[in-house]
C-alpha positions as CSV (number, residue, x, y, z in Angstrom):
1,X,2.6,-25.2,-31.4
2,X,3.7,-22.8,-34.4
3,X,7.2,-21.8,-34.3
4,X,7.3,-18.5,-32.4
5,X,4.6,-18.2,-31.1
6,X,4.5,-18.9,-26.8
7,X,1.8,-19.8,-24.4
8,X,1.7,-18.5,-20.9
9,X,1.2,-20.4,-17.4
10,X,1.1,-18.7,-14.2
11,X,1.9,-20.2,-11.2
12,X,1.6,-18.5,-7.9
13,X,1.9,-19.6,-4.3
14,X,2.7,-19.0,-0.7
15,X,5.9,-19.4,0.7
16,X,6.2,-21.1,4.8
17,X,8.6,-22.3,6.1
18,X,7.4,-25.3,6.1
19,X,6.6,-25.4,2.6
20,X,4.3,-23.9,-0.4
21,X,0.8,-22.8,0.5
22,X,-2.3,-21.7,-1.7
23,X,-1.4,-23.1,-5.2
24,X,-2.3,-21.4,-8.1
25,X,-1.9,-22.0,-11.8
26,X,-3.4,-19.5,-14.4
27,X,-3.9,-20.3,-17.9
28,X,-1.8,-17.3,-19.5
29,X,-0.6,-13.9,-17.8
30,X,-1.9,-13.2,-14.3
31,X,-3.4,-9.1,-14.2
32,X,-5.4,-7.6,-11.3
33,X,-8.8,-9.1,-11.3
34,X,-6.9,-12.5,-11.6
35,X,-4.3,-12.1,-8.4
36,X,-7.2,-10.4,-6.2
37,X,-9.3,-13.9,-6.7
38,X,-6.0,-15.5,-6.2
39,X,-6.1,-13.6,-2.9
40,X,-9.3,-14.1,-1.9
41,X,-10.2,-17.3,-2.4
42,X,-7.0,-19.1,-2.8
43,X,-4.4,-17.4,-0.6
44,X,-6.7,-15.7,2.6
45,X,-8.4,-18.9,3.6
46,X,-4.8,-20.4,4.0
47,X,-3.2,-17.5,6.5
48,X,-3.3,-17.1,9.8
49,X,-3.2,-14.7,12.8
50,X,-0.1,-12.9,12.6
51,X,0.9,-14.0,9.2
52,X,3.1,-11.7,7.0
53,X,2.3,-11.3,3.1
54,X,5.1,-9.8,0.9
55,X,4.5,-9.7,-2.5
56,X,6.9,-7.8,-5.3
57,X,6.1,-4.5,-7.0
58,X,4.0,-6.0,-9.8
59,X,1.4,-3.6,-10.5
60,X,-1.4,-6.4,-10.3
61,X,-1.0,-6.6,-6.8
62,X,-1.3,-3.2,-5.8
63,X,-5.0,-2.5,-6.0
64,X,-6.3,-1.4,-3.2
65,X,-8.8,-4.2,-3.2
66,X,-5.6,-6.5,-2.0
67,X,-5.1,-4.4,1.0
68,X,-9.1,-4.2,1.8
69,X,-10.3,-7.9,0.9
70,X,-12.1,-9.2,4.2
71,X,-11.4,-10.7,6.4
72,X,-7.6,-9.7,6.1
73,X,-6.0,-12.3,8.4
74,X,-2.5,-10.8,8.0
75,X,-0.6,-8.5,10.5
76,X,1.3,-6.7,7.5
77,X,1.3,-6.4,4.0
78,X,4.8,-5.6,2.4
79,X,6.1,-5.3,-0.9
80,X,9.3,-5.9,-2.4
81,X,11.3,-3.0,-4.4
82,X,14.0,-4.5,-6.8
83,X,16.4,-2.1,-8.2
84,X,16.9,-2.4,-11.9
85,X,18.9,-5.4,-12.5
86,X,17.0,-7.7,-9.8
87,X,17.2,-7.9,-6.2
88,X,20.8,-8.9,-6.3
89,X,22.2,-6.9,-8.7
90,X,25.8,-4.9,-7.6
C-alpha cells in the first residue's frame, strides 16, 4: 500500500446482551443505500418482537427508508445524539 494513502473497512453489527448479531463488513465507507441493505437483509431477519434498534446520528441511517423497511419487527427506533466532543465529553 503506498505511503498515505488508506483503505476503508466497515464493520457493523447488533449489539444483545448476549452477544453481536447481524455481522456486516463493507469494503470502504458505509453511505445510505449500503446501511438500508445492511438493514434489510442483514439486521431485520435477526430482531424480534419487541426488540429496540438505536443507532447514532450518522446521516446514512436516517432515511426514511430505515424507519419504513417491512416488515419492521422492532417496537422503537431511537437515535443517539452526541454532543461535540463524544458522548462522554465534560
Amino acid at each position: 500500500m503506498p505511503h498515505g494513502h488508506w483503505k476503508t473497512t466497515t464493520f457493523v453489527a447488533g449489539l444483545r446482551l448476549t452477544g453481536l448479531v447481524a455481522p456486516f463488513v463493507l469494503d470502504g465507507p458505509i453511505n445510505r443505500e449500503a446501511f438500508e441493505i445492511y438493514v434489510e437483509k442483514v439486521l431485520v431477519p435477526e430482531l424480534s418482537a419487541g426488540d429496540v434498534v438505536v443507532m447514532d446520528n450518522l446521516s446514512s441511517h436516517k432515511g426514511p427508508s430505515v424507519r419504513d423497511l417491512p416488515p419492521l419487527k422492532w417496537s422503537e427506533l431511537m437515535y443517539c445524539f452526541w454532543h461535540q466532543g463524544g458522548p462522554h465529553a465534560a
